[in-house]
C-alpha positions as CSV (number, residue, x, y, z in Angstrom):
1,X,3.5,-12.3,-2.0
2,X,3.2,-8.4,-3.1
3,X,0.3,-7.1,-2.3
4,X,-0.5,-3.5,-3.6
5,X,-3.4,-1.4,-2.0
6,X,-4.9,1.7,-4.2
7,X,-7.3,4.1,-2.7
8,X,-9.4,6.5,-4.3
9,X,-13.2,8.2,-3.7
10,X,-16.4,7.4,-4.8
11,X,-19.3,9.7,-5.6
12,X,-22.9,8.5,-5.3
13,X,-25.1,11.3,-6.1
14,X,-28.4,9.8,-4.8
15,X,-28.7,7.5,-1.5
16,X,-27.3,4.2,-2.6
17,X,-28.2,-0.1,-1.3
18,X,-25.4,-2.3,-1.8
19,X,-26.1,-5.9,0.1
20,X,-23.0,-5.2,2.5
21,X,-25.3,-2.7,4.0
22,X,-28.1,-3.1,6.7
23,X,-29.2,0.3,5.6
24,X,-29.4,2.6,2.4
25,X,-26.3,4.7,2.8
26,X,-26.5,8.4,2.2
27,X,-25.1,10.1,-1.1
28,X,-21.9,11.8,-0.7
29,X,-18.0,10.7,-1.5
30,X,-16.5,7.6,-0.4
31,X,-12.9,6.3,0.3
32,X,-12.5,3.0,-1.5
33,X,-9.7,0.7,-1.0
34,X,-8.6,-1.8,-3.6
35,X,-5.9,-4.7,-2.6
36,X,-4.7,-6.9,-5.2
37,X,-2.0,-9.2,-5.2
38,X,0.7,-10.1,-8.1
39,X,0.6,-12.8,-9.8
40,X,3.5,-14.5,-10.2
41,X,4.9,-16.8,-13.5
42,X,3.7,-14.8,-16.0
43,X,5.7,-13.0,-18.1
44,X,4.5,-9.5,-17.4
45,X,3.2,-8.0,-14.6
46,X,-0.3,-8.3,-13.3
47,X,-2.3,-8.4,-10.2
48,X,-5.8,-10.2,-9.2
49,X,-8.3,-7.9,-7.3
50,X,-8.3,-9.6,-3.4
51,X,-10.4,-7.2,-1.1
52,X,-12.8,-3.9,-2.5
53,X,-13.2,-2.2,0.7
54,X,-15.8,1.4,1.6
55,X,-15.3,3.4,3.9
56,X,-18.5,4.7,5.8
57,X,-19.8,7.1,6.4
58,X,-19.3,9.6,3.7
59,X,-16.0,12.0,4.0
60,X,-18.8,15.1,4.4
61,X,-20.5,13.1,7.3
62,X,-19.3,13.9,10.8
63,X,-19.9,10.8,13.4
64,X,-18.0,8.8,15.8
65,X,-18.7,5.7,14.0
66,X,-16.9,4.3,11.4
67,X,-17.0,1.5,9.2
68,X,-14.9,-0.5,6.9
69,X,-17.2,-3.0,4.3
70,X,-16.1,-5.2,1.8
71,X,-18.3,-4.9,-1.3
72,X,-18.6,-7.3,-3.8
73,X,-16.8,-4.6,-6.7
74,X,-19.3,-5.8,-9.5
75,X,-22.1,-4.8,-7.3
76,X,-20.3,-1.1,-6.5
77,X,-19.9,-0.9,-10.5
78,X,-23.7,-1.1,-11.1
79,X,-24.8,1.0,-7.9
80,X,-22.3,3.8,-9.8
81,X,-23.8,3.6,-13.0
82,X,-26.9,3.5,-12.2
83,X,-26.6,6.6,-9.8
84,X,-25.0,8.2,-12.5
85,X,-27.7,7.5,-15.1
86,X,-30.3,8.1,-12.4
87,X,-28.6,11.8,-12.3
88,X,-28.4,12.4,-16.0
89,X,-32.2,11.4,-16.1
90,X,-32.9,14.2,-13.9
91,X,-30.7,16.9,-15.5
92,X,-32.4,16.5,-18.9
């Protein structure tokens, strides 16, 4: 099985609920990890999703506690959007 892992940040602009979280988290940038395996017999290449995974607390944020969540990625999609509409409400 090939499993690839691709990490990238994540920007909320305004504090943020996603139900892996107790707590409303902070805004700030993120560290999000994505593993997805291949899928095999087909005749390209492709992968299926398997684990979205955010890191808290923010990169900005200085603590001694740190946290890895998995987050349903559908959920994450609609926190983002809606943060960013939330800040292009505000800017107009």
């Amino acid at each position: 099985m090939t499993v690839r892992t691709t990490h990238t940040e994540i920007t909320f602009k305004r504090p943020f609920m996603l139900s892996a979280f107790d707590a409303r988290q902070p805004a700030g940038t993120y560290r999000l990890s994505v593993d997805e395996e291949e899928i095999f017999g087909l005749s390209f290449l492709a992968y299926r999703r398997k684990a979205t995974v955010l890191q808290t607390p923010a990169i900005s944020v200085t603590s001694s506690r740190h946290q890895t969540v998995e987050v349903d990625p559908e959920e994450l999609a609609a926190a983002l959007d809606a943060d960013a509409l939330a800040s292009r409400t505000v800017e107009e």
